[in-house]
VOPAGU-2260 file (C-alpha; in pm, 1 decimal, decimal comma):
REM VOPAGU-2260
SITE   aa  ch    i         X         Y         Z
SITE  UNK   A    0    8832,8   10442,6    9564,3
SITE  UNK   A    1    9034,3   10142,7    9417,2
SITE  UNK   A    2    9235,5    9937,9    9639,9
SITE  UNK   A    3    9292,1    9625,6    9411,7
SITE  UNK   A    4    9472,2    9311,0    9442,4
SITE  UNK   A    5    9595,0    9116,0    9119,4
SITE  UNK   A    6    9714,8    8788,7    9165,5
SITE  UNK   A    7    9968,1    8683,8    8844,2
SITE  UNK   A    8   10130,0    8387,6    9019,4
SITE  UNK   A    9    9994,1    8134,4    9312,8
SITE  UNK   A   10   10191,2    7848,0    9239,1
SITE  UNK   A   11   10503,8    7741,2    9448,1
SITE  UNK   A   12   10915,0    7663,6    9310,0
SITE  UNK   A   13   10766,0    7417,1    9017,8
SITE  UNK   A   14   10508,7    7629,8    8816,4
SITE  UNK   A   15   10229,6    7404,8    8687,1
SITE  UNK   A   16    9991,5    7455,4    8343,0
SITE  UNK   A   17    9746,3    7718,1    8495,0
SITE  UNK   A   18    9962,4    7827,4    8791,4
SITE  UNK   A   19   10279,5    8068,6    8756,9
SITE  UNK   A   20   10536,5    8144,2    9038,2
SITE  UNK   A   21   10444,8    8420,1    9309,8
SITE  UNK   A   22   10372,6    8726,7    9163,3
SITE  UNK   A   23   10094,6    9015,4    9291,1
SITE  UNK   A   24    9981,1    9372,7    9096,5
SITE  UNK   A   25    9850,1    9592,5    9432,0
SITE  UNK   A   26    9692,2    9914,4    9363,0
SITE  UNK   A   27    9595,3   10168,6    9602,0
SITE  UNK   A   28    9440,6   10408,1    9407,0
SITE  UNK   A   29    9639,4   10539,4    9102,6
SITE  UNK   A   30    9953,9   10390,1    9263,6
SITE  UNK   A   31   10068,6   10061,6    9157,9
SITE  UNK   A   32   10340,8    9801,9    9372,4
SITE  UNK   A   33   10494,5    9508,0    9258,0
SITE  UNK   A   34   10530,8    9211,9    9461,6
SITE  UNK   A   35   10730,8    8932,1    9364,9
SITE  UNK   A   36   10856,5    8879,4    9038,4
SITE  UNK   A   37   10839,8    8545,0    8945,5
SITE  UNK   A   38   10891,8    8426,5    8580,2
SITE  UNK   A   39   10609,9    8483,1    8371,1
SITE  UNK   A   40   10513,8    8797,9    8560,0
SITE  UNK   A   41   10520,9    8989,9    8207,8
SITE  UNK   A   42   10292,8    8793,0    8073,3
SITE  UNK   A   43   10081,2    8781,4    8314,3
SITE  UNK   A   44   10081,2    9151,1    8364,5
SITE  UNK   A   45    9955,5    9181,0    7978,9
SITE  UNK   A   46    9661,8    8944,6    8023,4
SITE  UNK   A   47    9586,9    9138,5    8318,5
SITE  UNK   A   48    9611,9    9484,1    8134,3
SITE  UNK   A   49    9837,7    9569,0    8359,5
SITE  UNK   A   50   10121,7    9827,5    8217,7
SITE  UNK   A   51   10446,1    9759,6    8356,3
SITE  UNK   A   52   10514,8   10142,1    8279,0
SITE  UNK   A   53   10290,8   10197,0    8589,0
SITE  UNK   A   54   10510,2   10054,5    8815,5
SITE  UNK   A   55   10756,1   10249,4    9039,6
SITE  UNK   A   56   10829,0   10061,5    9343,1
SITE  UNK   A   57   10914,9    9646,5    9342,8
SITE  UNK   A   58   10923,6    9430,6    9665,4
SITE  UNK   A   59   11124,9    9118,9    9633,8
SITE  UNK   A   60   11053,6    8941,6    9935,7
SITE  UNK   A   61   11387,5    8688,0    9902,1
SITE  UNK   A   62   11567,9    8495,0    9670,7
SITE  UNK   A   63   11453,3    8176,9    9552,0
SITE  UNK   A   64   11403,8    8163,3    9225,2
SITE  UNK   A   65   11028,2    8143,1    9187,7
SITE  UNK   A   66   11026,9    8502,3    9349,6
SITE  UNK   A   67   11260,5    8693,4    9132,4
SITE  UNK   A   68   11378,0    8521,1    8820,7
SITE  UNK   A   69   11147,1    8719,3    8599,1
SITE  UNK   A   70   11235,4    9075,6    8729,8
SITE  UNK   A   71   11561,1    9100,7    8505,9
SITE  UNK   A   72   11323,2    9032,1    8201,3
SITE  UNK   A   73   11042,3    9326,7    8321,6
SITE  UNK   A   74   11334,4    9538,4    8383,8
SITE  UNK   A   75   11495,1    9498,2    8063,7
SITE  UNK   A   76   11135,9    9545,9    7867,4
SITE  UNK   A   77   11105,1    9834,4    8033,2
SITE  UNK   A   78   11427,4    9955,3    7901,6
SITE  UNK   A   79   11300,9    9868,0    7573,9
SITE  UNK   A   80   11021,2   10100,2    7594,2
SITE  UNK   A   81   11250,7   10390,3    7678,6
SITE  UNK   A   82   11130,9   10460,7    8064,8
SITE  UNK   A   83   11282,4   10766,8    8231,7
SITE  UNK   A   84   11166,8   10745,6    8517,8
SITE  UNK   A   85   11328,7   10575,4    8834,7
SITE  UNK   A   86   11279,0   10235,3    8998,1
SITE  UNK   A   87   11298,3   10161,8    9341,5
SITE  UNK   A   88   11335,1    9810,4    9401,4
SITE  UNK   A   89   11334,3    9642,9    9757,0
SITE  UNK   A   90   11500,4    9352,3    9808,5
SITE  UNK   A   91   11788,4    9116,9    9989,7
SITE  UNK   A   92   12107,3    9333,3    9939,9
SITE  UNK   A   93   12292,3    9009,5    9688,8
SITE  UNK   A   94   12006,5    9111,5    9423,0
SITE  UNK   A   95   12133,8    9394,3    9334,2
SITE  UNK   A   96   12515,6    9170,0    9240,3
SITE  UNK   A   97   12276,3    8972,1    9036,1
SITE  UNK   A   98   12088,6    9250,1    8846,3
SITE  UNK   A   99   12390,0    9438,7    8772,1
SITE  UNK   A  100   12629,0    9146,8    8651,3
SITE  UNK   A  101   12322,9    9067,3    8430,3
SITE  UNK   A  102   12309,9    9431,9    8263,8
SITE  UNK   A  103   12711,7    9386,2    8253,2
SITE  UNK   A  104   12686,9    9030,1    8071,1
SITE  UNK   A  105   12451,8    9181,5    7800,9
SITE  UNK   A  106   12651,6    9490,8    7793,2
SITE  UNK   A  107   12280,0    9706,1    7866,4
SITE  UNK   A  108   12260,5   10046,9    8016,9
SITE  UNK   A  109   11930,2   10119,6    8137,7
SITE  UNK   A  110   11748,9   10420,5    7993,2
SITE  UNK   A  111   11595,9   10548,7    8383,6
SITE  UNK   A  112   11759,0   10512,3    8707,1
SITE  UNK   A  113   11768,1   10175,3    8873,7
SITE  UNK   A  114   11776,3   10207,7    9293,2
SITE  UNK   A  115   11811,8    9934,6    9492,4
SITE  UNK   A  116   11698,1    9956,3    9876,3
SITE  UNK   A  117   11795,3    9623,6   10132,8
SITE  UNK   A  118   11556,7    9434,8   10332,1
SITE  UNK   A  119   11736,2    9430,4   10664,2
SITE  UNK   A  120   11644,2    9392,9   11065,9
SITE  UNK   A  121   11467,3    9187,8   11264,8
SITE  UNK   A  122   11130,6    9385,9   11320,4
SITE  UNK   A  123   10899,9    9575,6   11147,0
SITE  UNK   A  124   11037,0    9869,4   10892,1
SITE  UNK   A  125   10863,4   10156,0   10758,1
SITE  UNK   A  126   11051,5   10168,0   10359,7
SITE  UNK   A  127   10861,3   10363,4   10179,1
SITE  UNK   A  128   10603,1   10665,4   10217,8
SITE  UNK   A  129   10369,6   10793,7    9870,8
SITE  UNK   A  130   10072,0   11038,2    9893,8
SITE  UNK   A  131    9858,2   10718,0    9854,5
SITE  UNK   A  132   10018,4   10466,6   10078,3
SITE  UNK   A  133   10265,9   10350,2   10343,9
SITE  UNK   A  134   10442,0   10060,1   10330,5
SITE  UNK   A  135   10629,6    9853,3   10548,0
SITE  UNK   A  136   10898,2    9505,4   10563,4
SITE  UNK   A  137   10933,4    9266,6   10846,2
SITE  UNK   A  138   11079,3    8963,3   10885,6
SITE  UNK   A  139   10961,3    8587,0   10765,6
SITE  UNK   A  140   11097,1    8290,7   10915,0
SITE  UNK   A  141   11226,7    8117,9   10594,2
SITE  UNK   A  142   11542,9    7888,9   10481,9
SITE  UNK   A  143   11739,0    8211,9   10372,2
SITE  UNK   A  144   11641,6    8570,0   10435,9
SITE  UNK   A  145   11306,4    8661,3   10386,7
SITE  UNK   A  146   11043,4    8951,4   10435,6
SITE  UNK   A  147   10723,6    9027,5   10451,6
SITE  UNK   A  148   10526,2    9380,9   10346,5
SITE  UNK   A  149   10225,1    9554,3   10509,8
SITE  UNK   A  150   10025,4    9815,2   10245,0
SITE  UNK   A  151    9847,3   10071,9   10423,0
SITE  UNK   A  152    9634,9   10292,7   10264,8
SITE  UNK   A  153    9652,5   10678,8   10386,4
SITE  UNK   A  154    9341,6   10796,3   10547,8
SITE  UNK   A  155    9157,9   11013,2   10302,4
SITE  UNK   A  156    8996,6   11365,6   10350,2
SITE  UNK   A  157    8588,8   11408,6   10459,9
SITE  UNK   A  158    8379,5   11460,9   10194,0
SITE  UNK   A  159    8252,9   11811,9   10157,7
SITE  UNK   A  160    7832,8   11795,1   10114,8
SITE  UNK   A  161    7793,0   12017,8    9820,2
SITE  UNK   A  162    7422,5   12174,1    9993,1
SITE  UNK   A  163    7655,1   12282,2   10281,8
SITE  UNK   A  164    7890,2   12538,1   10075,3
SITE  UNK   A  165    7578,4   12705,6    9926,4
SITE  UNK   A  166    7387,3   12732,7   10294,9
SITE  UNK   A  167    7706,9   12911,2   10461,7
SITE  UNK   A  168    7849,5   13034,0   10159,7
SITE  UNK   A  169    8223,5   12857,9   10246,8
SITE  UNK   A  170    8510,3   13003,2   10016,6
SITE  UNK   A  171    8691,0   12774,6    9818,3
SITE  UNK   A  172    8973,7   12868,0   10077,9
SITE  UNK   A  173    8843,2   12704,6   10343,9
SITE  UNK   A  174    8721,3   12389,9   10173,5
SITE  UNK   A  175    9088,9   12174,3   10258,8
SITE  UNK   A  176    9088,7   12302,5   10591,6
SITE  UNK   A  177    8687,0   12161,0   10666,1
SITE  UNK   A  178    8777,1   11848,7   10457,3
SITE  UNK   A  179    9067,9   11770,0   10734,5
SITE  UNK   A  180    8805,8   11849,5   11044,7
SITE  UNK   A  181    8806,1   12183,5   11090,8
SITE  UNK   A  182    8456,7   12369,1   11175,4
SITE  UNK   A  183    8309,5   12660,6   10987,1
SITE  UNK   A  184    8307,5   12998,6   11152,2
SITE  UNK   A  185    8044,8   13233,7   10941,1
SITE  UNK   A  186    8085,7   13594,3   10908,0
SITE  UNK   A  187    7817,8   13655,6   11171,3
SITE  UNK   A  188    8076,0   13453,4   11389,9
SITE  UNK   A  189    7853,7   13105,4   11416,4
SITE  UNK   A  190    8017,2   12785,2   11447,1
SITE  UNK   A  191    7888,4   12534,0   11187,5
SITE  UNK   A  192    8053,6   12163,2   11327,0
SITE  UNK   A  193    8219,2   12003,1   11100,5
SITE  UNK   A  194    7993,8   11693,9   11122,5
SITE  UNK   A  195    7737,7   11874,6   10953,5
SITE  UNK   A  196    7897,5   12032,1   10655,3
SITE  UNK   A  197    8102,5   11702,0   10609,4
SITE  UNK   A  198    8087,4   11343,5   10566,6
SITE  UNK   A  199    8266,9   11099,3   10768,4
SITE  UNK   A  200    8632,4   10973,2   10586,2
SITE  UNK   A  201    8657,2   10609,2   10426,8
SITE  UNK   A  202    8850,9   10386,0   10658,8
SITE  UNK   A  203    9180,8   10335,7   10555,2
SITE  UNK   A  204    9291,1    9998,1   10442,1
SITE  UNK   A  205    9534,8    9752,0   10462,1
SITE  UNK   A  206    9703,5    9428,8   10305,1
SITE  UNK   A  207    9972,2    9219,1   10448,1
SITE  UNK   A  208   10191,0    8971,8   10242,3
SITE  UNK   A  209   10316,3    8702,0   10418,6
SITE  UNK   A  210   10567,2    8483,4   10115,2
SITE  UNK   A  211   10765,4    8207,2   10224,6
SITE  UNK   A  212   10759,5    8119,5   10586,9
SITE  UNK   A  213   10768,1    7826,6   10845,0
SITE  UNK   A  214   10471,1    7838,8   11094,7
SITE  UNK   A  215   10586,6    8148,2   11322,3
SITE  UNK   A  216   10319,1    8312,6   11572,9
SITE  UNK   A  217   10557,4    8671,9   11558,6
SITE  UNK   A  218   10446,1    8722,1   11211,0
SITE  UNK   A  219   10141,3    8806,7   11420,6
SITE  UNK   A  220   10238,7    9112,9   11563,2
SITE  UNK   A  221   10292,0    9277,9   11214,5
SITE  UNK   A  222    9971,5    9163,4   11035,0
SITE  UNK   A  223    9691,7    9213,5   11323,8
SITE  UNK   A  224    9358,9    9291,3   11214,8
SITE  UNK   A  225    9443,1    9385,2   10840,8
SITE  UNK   A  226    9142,9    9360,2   10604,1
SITE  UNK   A  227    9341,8    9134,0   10341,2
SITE  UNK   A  228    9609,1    8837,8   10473,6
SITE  UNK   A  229    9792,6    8650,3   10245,8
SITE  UNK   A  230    9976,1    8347,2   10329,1
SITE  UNK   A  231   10152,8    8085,2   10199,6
SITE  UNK   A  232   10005,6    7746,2   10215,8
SITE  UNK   A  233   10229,9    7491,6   10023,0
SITE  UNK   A  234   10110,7    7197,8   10190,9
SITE  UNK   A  235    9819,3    7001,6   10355,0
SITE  UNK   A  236    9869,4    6969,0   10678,1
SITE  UNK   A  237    9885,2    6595,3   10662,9
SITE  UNK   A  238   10206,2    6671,4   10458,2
SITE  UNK   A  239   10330,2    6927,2   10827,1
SITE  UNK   A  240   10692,7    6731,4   10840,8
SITE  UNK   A  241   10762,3    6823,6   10496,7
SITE  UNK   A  242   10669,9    7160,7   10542,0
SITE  UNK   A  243   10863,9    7204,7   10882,5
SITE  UNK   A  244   11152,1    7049,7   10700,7
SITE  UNK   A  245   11123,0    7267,4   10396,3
SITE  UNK   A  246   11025,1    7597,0   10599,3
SITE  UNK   A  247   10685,3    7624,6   10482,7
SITE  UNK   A  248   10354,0    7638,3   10589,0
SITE  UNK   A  249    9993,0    7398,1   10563,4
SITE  UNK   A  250    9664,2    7580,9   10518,4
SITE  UNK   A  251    9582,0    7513,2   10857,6
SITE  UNK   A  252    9902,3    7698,0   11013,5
SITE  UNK   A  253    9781,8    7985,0   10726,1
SITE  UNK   A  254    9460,6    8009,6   10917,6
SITE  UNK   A  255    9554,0    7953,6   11244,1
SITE  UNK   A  256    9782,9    8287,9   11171,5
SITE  UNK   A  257    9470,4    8474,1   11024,4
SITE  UNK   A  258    9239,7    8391,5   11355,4
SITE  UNK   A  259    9502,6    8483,2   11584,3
SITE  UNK   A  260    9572,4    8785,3   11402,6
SITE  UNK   A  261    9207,5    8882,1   11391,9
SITE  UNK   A  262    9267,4    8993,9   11023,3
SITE  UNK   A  263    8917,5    9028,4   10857,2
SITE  UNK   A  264    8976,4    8777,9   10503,8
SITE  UNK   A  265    9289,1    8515,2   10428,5
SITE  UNK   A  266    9407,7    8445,3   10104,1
SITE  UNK   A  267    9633,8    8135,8   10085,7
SITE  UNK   A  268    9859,9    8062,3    9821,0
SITE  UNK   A  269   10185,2    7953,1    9722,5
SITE  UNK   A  270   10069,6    7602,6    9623,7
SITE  UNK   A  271   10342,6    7280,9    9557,2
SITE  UNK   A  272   10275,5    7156,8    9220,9
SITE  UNK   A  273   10158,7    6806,7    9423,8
SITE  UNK   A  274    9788,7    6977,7    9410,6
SITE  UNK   A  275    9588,5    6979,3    9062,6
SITE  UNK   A  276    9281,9    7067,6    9244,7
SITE  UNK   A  277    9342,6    7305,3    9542,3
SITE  UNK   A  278    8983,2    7233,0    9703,5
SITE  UNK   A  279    9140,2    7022,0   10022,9
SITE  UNK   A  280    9390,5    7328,8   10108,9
SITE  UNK   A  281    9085,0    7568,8   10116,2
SITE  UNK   A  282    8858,3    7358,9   10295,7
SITE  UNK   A  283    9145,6    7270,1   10562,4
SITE  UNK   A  284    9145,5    7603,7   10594,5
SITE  UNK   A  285    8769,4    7688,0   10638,6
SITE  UNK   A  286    8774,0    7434,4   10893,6
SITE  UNK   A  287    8974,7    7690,8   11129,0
SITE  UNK   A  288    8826,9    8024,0   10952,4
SITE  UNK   A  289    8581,4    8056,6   10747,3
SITE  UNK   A  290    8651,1    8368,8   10626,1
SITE  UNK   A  291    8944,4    8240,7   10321,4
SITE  UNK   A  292    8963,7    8234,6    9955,9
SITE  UNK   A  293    9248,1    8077,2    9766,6
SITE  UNK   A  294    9448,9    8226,9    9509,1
SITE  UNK   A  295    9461,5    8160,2    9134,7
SITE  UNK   A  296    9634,6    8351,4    8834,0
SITE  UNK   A  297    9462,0    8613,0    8725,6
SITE  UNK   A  298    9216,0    8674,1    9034,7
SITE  UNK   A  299    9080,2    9017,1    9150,0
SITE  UNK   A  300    9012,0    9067,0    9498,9
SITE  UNK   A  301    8885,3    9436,5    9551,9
SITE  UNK   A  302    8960,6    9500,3    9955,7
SITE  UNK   A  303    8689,4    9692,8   10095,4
């Protein structure tokens, strides 16, 4: 069952040759999310294969420019190829001013519906519930409003074992109610367990996005023990002034975070255009846990 990150963009405000601004394709299955919008996400979802068509649900996690500036472009294109059906977009309430003062200034009316939901409060929010997934917003510690999101994947049914139905001869009927951990009860009154006609449910999984954010040890709270963590890592830490004074974060604060969080992988990202070669971020990193990769466009990560 898929539960796949695609990174589009890794790089910081100042996008860089082979780096584009924060962008990430999650999908949970047959669902797909949106987070970020950077410019360039379009073309990176095409090299991706990634059909913006298949989107229903955006996350904007605030409003600097390298995390939004390309969403009134995929919006537009996807007037262009006549959707009809809605978008939900999350956001900081001034982005929907901006969107619709762009659709006035090119005199556009969109062919589907376009909903905007705010970001808002100061602790963790559940915003939005699908058969495959809930997801949730919570507060980053940035120069201007900003949130982070926390995917969780529903658990999933048992698995019926197909030798099982034929022994006891199990109607079709009762098939959803055994998949959800009910026993069997055969005609002759016998209680099969479920454990034996069944096997066990996948565990359900989770990914936490942490964008733009000063070192802050309550982000903690809302990303504990998730099986994917990314976080921002703009700077080295030798460079920690200029990320205190610019509200960011060094890899080692990014894995600091991740150990004290107990999450099972990092991913750091978000790099200043300073760094050709990213190789010092991830090993300050390492140094503090092991466990981290580092983003670049156009990476998979499958989370198991």
């Amino acid at each position: 069952m898929s539960l796949k990150l695609t990174i589009l963009g890794c790089g910081s405000a100042t996008p860089t040759i082979d780096r584009n601004p924060t962008a990430q394709a999650l999908q949970v299955l047959e669902r797909f999310f949106l987070i970020d919008c950077g410019e360039g996400t379009q073309l990176q979802l095409r090299r991706n294969k990634i059909r913006p068509r298949h989107f229903d649900h955006i996350f904007i996690s605030h409003l600097h420019g390298d995390h939004y500036l390309g969403l009134f472009g995929l919006l537009s294109s996807l007037h262009l190829y006549s959707r009809s059906k809605p978008m939900h977009v999350f956001c900081p309430s001034p982005l929907k001013e901006i969107i619709e003062l762009q659709l006035k200034a090119s005199d556009t009316r969109l062919t589907y519906e376009l909903y905007f939901h705010e970001l808002q409060g100061n602790e963790e929010q559940l915003i939005v519930e699908t058969n495959e997934a809930l997801v949730y917003s919570f507060p980053m510690n940035h120069r201007i409003p900003c949130w982070g999101f926390k995917f969780v994947e529903k658990p999933r049914p048992r698995s019926m074992k197909g030798e099982k139905i034929r022994e006891y001869n199990i109607p079709f009927s009762k098939i959803d109610e055994i998949r959800n951990g009910k026993d069997f009860i055969t005609e002759t009154g016998r209680i099969i367990q479920n454990e034996e006609l069944t096997f066990p449910a996948k565990v359900a999984r989770t990914y936490a996005f942490c964008s733009d954010t000063i070192y802050d040890e309550q982000i903690i709270s809302y990303v504990r023990n998730v099986d994917l963590l990314y976080h921002e890592a703009t700077f080295a830490h030798d460079l920690l002034d200029k990320a205190i004074n610019r509200y960011h974060s060094t890899a080692l604060q990014a894995a600091q975070i991740a150990v004290k969080a107990e999450v099972k992988k990092l991913i750091i990202g978000h790099y200043s255009s300073r760094y050709g070669d990213i190789t010092a971020l991830l090993n300050e990193a390492r140094t503090v846990f092991q466990n981290t990769i580092a983003a670049s466009d156009n990476l998979v990560i499958e989370i198991s």
